[in-house]
N, C-alpha and C positions, 0 to 999 in steps of 0.2 A: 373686822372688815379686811385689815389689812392680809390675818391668818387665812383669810375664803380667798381671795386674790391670789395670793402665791401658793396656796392647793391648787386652783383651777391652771394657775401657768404652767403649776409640774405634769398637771393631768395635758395639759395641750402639747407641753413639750416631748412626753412618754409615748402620747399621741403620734405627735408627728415624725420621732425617730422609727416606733414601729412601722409607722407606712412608708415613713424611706428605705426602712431597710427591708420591706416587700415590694418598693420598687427594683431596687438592687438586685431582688432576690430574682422578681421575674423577670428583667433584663439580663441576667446571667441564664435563665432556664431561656430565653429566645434565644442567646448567642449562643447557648450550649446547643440546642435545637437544630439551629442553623447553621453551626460547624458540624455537627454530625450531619446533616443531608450533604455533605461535601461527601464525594464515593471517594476513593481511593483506586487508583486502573493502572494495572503495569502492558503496557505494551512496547512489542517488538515490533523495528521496522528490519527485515531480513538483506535489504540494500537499500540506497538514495537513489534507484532510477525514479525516471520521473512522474511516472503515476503512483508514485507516494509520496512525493511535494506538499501537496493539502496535508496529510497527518502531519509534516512538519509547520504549514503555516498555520494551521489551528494550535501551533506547542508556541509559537513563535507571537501571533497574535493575540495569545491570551483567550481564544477561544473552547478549552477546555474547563480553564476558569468561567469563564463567561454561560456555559452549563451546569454548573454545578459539579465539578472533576478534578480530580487532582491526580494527573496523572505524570507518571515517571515513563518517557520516553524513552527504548534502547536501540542504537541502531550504529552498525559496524563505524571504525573509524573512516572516515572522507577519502583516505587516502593507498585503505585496501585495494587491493586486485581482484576484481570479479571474473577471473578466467580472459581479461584481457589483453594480458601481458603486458600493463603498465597499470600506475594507478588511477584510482576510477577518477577522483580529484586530486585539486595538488594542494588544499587546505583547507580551512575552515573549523567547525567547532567541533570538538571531540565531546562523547556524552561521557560525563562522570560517574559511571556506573558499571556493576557489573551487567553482564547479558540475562536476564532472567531464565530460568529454567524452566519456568511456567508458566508462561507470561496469560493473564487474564487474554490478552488479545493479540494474536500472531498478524501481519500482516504483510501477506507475501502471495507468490502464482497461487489461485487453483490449481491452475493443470499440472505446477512440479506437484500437489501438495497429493492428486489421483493419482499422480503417477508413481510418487514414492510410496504408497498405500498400498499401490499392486505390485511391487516389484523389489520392497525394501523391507523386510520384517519386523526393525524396530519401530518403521515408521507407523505401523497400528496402533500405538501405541499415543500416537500424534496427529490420529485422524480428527479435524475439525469440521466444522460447517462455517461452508460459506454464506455470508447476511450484507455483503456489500462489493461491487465491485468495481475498482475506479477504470480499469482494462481490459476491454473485451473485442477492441480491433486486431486483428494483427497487420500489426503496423510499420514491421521491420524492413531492413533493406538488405540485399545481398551486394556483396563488394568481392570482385574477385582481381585476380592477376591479369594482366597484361597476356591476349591470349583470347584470352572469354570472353566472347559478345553478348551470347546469348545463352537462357536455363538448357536449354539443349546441347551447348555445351558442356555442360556440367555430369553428364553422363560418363560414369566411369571414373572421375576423377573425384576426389578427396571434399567434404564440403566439414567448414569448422563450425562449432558447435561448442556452448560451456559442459552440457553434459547430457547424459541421454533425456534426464526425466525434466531438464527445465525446458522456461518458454523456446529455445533456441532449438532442444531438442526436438518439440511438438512442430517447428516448422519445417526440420530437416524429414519430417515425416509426412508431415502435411505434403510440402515438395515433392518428395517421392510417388505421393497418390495422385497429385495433381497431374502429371509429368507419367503418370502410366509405369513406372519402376519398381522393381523389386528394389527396398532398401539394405538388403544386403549385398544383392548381385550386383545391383546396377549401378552403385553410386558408395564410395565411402564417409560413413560419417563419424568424423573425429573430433572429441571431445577434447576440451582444454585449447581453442582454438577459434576463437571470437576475438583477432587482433591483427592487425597491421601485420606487428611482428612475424606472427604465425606465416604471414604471404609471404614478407622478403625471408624469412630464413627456409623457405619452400617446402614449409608444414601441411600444408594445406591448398588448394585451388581456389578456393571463395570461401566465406562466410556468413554465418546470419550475425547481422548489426545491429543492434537495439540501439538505443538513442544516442551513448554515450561513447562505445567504439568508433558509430555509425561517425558521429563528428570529428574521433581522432581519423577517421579514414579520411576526410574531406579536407582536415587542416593536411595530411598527408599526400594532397593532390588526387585522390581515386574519388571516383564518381560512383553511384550505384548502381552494376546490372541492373535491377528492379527493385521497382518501391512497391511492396508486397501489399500497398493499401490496395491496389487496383485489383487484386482477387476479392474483394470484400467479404472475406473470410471472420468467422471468431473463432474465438480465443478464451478463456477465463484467468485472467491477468490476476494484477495486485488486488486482493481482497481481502474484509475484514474477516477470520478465520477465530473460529470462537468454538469450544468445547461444548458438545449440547449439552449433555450433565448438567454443566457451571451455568448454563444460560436461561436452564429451567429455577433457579431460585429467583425471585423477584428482584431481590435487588440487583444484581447483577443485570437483569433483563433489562431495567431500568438505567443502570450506569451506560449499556448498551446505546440503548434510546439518546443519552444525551450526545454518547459520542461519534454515533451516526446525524445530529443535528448540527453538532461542531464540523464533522468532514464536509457536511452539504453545502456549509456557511463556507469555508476554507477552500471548495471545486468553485464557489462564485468567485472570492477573491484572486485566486489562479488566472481564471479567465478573464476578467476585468481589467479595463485598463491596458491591453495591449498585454497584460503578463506583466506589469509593471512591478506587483506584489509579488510576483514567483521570480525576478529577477534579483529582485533586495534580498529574499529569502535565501534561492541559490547562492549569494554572492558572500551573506553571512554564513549560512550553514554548509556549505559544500565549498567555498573559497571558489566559484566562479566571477571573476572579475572580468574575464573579456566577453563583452557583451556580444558579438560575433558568435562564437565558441557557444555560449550558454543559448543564443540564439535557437540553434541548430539542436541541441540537448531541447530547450521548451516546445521547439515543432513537435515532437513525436509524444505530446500530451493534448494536441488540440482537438484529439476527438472524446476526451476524457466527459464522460457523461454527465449532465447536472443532477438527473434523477440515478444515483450509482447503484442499480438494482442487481445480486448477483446476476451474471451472466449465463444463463442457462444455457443458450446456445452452443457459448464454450464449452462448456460444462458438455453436454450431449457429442461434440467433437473428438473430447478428448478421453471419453469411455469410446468412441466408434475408432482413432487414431492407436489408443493403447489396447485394444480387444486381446481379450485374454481369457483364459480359465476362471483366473483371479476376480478381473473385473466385473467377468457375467456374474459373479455374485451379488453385484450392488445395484441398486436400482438410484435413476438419477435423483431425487429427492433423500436419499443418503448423502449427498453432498452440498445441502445447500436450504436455507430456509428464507423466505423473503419476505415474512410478515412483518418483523419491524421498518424494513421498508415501506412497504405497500401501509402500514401505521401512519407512519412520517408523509406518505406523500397524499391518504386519503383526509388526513388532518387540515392539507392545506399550507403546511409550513415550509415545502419549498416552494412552493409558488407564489409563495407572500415574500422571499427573501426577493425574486427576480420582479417584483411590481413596481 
């Protein structure tokens, strides 16, 4: 009796260890499962102006995580010089990384990214498609010297600019058509020249201001000739810029998908709240502490769109603005796909975040 009892306990015991350790075993096939759907996404931020704030507060907020992503952030130090002639910030976080050389996802102008395509050889090389776009106003201001009242006087005189192919450049051009001018005869425009500096060392006559010169010009006492929102002009600002090649494997498509759900969630948080989240943000990650100052920097994202669909419009501006030999080769949907977009917004899921 006793021998049948301690048979049947070994048999229950032998029992029960096996199916512990096929619980074990498919608890480890879920985690393993469920670490592998985590993607992996290297992306570059090209500067901290301020419609690429969301890609930092989806890094910041944990909303990459929050999608399924594990992504490595790069984006210049806070405290470089973007052609302004001082630094862009005066501190904040430095990313610990190198700059990617290939970054799964670039996120920088259209319009530099067409106009380096037509104009820069190696940049063929680095032609993307646009699939998001948080900037399609141009929204800049122009600040000139002591002198200049008005764009009409700007005729003849010097206008600063970072360089020919960026946003700065596409308005020194835009300006020009707007204003009835040849851009060579009628007007000089010089590059490396988007700063205070550039005025009092009498570099320049005026300049185009993006958000961040635009408020060292204000802390500096100058006001802006024109706030260039009132042409209601576009633009194809900072967008998601993604390799079509890389973007036709699925999973990639899909890393995509999540991290156009995270930017969507991150353009609400921006806006919400007075900018409350993009003040904590800037104040941690770009070391803006005076909330005046970063003030003036967050105006110039408040048209920043909820639905961020490339810009086509831009996009059509700045093949009409850069018209070329080159260009006529490319037709506008060469630079730009908006299906995962139009995905994301026919699903419902921005408009369930704003409910």
């Amino acid at each position: 009796m006793r021998a049948n009892q301690e048979m049947r306990h070994r048999r229950i015991s032998k029992w029960m260890r096996h199916f512990g350790l096929g619980l074990l075993v498919l608890g480890a096939g879920n985690l393993a499962r469920a670490q592998q759907d985590v993607i992996p996404l290297t992306v570059e931020l090209l500067n901290r102006s301020i419609n690429k704030l969301p890609f930092v507060i989806a890094k910041d907020r944990g909303l990459y995580k929050k999608y399924g992503l594990d992504v490595k952030l790069w984006m210049p130090d806070p405290t470089a010089r973007w052609g302004t002639g001082v630094p862009a910030y005066e501190g904040g976080i430095k990313v610990d990384m190198e700059r990617p050389e290939d970054p799964d996802i670039s996120v920088d102008g259209g319009t530099p990214m067409m106009a380096a395509i037509v104009t820069n050889a190696p940049s063929l090389a680095q032609h993307r498609i646009i699939l998001a776009t948080t900037d399609c106003v141009v929204r800049w201001h122009i600040i000139a010297r002591e002198g200049i009242h008005s764009l009409e006087d700007l005729k003849g005189k010097r206008l600063g600019i970072s360089g020919p192919g960026a946003m700065t450049g596409f308005i020194a051009r835009l300006i020009a058509q707007r204003m009835g001018w040849d851009p060579v005869h009628d007007i000089s425009i010089m590059s490396n020249g988007t700063s205070v500096a550039a005025l009092q060392k009498d570099w320049v006559d005026a300049y185009v201001a993006y958000e961040v010169p635009y408020a060292y010009a204000r802390k500096a006492g100058y006001q802006p000739l024109i706030d260039l929102r009132s042409w209601n002009e576009s633009i194809a600002g900072s967008s998601v810029r993604v390799k079509r090649v890389w973007l036709q494997n699925p999973r990639n498509r899909e890393a995509v998908r999540r991290f156009l759900k995270a930017t969507v969630e991150a353009i609400l948080l921006f806006h919400e709240g007075d900018g409350e989240v993009a003040f904590q943000v800037m104040s941690k990650w770009h070391g803006l502490r005076d909330r005046e100052f970063a003030g003036i920097i967050y105006a110039g994202g408040k048209e920043m769109p909820r639905k961020p669909y490339p810009c086509v419009e831009g996009i059509k501006k700045t093949m009409e603005l850069y018209d070329s030999n080159e260009m006529r080769k490319y037709k506008l949907e060469d630079f730009y796909d908006d299906s995962l977009m139009r995905e994301l917004d026919e699903s419902g899921f921005i408009d369930s975040l704003y409910e």
